[in-house]
C-alpha positions, 0 to 999 in steps of 0.5 A: 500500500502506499504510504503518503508523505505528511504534506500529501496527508496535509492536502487531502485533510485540506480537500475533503475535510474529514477523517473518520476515526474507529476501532474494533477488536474484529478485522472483519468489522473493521474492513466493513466499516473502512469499506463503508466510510470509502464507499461513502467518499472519504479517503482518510481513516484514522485506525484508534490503536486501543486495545490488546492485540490492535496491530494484528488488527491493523495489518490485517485491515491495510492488507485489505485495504490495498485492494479494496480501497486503493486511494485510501489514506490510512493512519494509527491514533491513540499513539502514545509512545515513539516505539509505537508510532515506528512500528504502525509506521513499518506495517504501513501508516501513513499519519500518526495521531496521538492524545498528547504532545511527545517530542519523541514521537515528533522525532521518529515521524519527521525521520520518515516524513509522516504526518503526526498529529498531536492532541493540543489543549492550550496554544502554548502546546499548539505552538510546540507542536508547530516548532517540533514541524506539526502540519495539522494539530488536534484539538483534543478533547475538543468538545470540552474546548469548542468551536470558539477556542478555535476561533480564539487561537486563530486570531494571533495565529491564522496559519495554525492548522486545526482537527477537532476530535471529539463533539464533532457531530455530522450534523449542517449545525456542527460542521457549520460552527466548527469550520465557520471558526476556522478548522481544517478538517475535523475527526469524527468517531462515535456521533458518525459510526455509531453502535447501532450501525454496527451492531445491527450490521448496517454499513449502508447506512454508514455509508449515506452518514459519511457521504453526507457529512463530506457534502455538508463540508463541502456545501459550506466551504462554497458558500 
């Protein structure tokens, strides 16, 4: 599979505006949900790394995604140390996403030109993040920090590139506050792939929620 370089990563988060992030203990639950959320138009996913045996789970979804999602960029989030990152780098991650600033994690995906995005709560974070090379930072845990601490930090720092994660709904209310105050693009977990949807199997439905939250972004960016 393809591993795109962090300013590739860059321009797609750019473009479409969403990473949809999820994670399940199951491969064959994961590819069907992957396989959804591309049907649906995205072309980024953020595999949540959370649980006991997670990378087996993740090789076994980039192998599959290789041919059944050719152009889809897949990364890793909840990374919280280097030796982490680098191994979801050799088994092919394309960005890393992790819930806190580690300058060692920084380190080890400027080595091999990967994305890294980490979890930021103040702009003194967010500015370290810049310095360590950060192309786009998450805001995490963003529906604790909102829509206007976005709008606050873009004031003396409009070059600042933001993904909030979490309180990110695909809903024209949501998507329309969060990029009205300046985002780049937004992640989306649980309020997009919900229980029910997998639970009761319905990757359809999945696929109509990911195709329409793409076109509520992409409606109010024309506006």
């Amino acid at each position: 599979m393809k591993i795109y370089s962090r300013i590739e990563v860059t321009l797609t988060m750019e473009e479409t505006g969403l990473v949809p992030l999820f994670y399940h203990p199951n491969a064959e639950v994961m590819k069907k949900v992957v396989k959804a959320c591309y049907d649906g138009g995205a072309r980024l996913f953020e595999f949540t790394a959370r649980g006991a045996f997670a990378h087996e789970v993740f090789t076994s979804l980039i192998k599959y995604c290789e041919t059944e999602c050719p152009d889809l960029i897949l990364g890793v989030g909840s990374v919280t140390d280097a030796a982490a990152a680098s191994m979801y780098m050799q088994l092919g991650a394309s960005f890393i996403v992790t819930p806190v600033l580690r300058e060692d994690i920084a380190i080890v995906c400027n080595r091999r030109k990967i994305l890294w995005s980490p979890g930021c709560a103040t702009l003194t974070e967010i500015a370290k993040a810049e310095e360590l090379g950060c192309e786009v930072v998450k805001l995490f845990p963003g529906g604790t920090y909102g829509a206007n601490f976005v709008k606050a930090i873009k004031g003396p720092c409009p070059w600042t590139k933001i993904m909030p994660t979490g309180g990110v709904a695909p809903t024209a209310e949501s998507i329309s506050e969060w990029f009205n105050a300046g985002v780049t693009c937004v992640g989306m977990g649980s309020k997009l792939i919900t229980n029910d949807l997998v639970a009761t199997n319905d990757y359809k439905a999945l696929e109509d929620k990911v195709s329409n939250a793409l076109q509520l972004i992409k409606d109010f960016k024309n506006i």
